[in-house]
C-alpha positions as CSV (number, residue, x, y, z in Angstrom):
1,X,0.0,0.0,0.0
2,X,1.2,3.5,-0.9
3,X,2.7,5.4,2.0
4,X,0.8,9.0,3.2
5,X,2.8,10.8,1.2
6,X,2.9,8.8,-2.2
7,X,2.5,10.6,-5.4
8,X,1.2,8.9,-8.3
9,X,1.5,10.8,-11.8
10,X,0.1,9.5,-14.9
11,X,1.7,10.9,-18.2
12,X,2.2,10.5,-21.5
13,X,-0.5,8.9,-24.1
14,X,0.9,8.5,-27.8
15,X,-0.5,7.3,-31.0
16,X,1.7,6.4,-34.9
17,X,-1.0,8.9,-36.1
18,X,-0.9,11.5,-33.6
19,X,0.6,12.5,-30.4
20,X,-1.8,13.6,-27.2
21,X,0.1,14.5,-23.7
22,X,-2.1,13.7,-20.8
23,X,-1.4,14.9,-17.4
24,X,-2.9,14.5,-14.1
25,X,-0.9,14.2,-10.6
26,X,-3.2,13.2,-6.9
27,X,-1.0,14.0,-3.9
28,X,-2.1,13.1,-1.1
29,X,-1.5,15.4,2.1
30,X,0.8,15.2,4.6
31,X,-0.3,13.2,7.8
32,X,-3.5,11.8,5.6
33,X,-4.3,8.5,7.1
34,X,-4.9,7.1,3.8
35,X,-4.9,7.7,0.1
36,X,-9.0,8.2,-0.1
37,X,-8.6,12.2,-0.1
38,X,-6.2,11.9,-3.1
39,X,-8.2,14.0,-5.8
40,X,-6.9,14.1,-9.4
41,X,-7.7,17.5,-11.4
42,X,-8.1,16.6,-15.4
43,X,-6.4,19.3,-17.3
44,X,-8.3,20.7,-20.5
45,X,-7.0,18.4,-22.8
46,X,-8.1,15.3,-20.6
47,X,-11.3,16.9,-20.0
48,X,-11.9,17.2,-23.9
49,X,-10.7,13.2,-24.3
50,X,-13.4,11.8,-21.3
51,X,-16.1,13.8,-23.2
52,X,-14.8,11.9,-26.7
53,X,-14.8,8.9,-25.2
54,X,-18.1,9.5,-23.5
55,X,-19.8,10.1,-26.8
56,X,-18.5,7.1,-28.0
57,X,-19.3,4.9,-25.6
58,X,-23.1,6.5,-25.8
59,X,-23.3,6.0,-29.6
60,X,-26.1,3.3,-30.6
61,X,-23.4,1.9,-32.8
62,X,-21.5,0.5,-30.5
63,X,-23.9,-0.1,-27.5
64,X,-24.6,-4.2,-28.6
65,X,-21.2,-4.4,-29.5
66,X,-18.7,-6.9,-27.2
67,X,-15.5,-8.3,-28.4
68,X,-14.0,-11.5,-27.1
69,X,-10.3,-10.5,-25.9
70,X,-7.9,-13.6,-26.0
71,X,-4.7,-12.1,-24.0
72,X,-1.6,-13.2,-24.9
73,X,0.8,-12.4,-22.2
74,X,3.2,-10.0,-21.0
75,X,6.0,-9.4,-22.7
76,X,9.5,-7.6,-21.3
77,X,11.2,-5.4,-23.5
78,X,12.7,-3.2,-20.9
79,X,14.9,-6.1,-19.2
80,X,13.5,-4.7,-15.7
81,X,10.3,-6.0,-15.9
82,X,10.3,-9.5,-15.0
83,X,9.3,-8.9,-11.4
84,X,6.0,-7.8,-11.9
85,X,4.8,-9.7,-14.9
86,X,2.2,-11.8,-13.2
87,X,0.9,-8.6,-11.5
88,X,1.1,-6.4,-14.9
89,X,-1.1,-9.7,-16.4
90,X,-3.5,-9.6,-13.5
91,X,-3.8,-5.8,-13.6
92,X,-3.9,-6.0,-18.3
93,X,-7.0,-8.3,-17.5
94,X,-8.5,-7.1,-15.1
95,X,-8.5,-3.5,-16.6
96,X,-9.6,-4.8,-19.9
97,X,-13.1,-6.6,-18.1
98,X,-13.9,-3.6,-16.7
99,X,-14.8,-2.3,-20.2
100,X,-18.3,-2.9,-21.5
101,X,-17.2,-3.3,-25.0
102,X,-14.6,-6.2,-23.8
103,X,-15.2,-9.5,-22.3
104,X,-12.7,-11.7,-21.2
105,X,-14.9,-14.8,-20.4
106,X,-14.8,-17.5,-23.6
107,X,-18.3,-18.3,-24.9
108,X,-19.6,-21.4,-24.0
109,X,-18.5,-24.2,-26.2
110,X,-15.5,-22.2,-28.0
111,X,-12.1,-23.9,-28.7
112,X,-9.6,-22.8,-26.5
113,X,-6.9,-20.2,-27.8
114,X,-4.4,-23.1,-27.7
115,X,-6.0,-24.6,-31.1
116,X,-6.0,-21.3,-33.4
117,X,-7.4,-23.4,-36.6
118,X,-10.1,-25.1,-34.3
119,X,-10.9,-21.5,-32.8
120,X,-10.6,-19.3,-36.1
121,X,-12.9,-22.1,-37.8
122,X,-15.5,-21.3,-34.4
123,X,-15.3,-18.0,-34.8
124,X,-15.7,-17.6,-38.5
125,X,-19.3,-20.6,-38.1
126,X,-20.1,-18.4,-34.7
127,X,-19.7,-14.8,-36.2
128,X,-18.0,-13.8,-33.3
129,X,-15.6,-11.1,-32.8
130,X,-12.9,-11.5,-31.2
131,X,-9.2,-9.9,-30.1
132,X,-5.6,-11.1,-29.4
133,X,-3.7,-8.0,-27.4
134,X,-0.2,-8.3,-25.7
135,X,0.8,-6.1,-23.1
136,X,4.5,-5.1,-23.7
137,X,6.8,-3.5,-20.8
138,X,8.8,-1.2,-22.4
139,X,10.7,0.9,-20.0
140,X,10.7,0.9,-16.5
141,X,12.4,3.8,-13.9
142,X,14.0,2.4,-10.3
143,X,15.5,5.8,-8.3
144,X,16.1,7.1,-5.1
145,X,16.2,11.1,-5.0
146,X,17.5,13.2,-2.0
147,X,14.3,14.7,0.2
148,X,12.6,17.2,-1.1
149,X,13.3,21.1,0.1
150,X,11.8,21.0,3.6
151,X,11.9,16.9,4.1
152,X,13.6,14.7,6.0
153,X,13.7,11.8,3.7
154,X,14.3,10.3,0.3
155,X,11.8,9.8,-2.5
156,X,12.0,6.1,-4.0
157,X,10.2,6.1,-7.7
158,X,9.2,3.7,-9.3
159,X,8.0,4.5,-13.0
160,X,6.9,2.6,-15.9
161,X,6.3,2.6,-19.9
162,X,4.4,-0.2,-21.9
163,X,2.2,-0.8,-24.8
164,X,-0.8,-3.0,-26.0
165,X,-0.8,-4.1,-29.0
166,X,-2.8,-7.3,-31.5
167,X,-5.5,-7.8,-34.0
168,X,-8.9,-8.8,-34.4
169,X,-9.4,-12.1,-35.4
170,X,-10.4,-14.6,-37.0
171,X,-9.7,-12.0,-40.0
172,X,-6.7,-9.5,-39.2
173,X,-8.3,-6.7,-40.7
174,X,-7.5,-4.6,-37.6
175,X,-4.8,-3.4,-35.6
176,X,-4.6,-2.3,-32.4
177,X,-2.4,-0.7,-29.8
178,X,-1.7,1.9,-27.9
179,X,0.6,3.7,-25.2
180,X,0.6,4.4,-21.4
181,X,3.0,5.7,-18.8
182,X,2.6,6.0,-14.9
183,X,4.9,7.1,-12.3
184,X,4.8,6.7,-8.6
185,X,7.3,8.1,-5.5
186,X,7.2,7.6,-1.5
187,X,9.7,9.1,0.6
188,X,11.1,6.3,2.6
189,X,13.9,6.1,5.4
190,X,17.4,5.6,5.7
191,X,16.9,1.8,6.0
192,X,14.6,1.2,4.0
193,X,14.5,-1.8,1.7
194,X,14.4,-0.4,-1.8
195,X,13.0,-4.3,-3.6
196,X,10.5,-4.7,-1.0
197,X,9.1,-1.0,-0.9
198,X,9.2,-0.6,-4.7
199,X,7.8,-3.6,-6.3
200,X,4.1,-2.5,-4.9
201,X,5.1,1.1,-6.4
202,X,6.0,-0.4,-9.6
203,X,2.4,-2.3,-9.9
204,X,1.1,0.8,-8.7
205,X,2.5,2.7,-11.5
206,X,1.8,0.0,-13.9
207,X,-1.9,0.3,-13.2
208,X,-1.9,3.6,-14.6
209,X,-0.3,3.2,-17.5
210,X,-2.6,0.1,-18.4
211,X,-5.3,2.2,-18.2
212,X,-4.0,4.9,-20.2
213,X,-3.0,2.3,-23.1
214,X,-6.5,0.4,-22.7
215,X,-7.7,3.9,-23.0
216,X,-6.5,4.3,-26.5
217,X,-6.9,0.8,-27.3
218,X,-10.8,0.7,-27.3
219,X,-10.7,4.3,-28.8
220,X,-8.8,2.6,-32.3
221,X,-11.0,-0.2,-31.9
222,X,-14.3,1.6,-31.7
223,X,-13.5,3.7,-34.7
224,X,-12.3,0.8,-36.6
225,X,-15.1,-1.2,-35.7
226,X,-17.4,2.2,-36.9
227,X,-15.5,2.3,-40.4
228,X,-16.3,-1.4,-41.1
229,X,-20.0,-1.3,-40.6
230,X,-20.0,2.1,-42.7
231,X,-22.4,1.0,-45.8
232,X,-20.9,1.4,-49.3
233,X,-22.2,4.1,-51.3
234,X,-24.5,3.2,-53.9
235,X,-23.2,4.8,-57.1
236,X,-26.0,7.2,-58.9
237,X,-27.7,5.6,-61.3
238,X,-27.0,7.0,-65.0
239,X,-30.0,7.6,-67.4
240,X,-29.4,5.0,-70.8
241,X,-28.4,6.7,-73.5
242,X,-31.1,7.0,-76.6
């Protein structure tokens, strides 16, 4: 658990197409019991991207829509990783049930992800849509910093940088990713024990930056998804020529 004084910052979101820089920081105050009176202020641009995504979510279109996500794993880029890769899975999955659009849970009587030919061949008889996504750990920041200007004692921080990324299936006529970056700090003593005290920092951090990458995962995959069920245009018909 985070200590009173724990500061969790969520950054940067980023797309191939376009770059969007989110902030928000909650610190909680000095002698706070617990971390329940952290509040986190959305600046303008995050304010503009929950209203987006709020339109999106109450467009008709995608209401009935729910998309089977197959996860892959975790995968560790950044060579720092490897300590929290069952918790960065548990925390990828968890944050990808909590979306209405996303289920997690196999239908009943569908091949397990073990047999692709036996489960593309389901999914192709079953019209059912479906996902694979990876979650990737692509950086990850472990240091101590002297106490801040009026403190008695260190910061530890503990910061991380991953990505999402798959297709839809059974037909990869989709891609999807996207980015997310989170950052957490605790001041600590002079004995503290750095592994113990930061792994939980670490998943904390990671937690954000799933979110964030989720975030802009179902945002591709909603306009995708919108594209594909855009009708053709019918072509004008042309009088016959006498």
């Amino acid at each position: 658990m985070s200590s009173p004084n724990t500061v969790h910052t969520a950054a940067s979101a980023s797309e191939k197409s376009a770059s969007l820089m989110i902030h928000s920081m909650s610190v909680v105050p000095v002698g706070s019991p617990s971390m329940r009176g952290a509040r986190t202020v959305p600046c303008p641009t995050m304010r503009r991207l929950i209203l987006a995504a709020a339109l999106l979510v109450a467009s008709p279109a995608f209401a009935a829509t729910k998309f089977y996500v197959i996860v892959r794993g975790v995968e560790d880029a950044s060579g720092k990783g490897a300590a929290i890769k069952d918790e960065a899975l548990a925390v990828f999955k968890s944050e990808l049930a909590s979306r209405p659009e996303l289920t997690t849970v196999a239908p009943a009587g569908l091949p397990p992800a073990t047999d692709p030919e036996a489960l593309h061949d389901a999914l192709v008889k079953r019209n059912i849509k479906a996902l694979e996504l990876t979650l990737r750990i692509m950086a990850v920041t472990e240091e101590v910093k002297p106490p801040a200007a009026g403190k008695q004692y260190r910061q530890l921080v503990r910061g991380i940088k991953l990505s999402v990324f798959g297709d839809s299936i059974p037909e990869k006529v989709l891609s999807l990713g996207g980015d997310g970056e989170g950052m957490v700090a605790t001041e600590i003593g002079a004995n503290a024990n750095l592994e113990k005290e930061g792994k939980p920092l670490l998943v904390d951090a990671a937690k954000e930056a799933v979110k964030q990458a989720v975030d802009m995962t179902v945002a591709k995959l909603k306009m995708g998804d919108k594209k594909q069920k855009v009708p053709a245009k019918k072509k004008p018909a042309t009088a016959a020529k006498p």
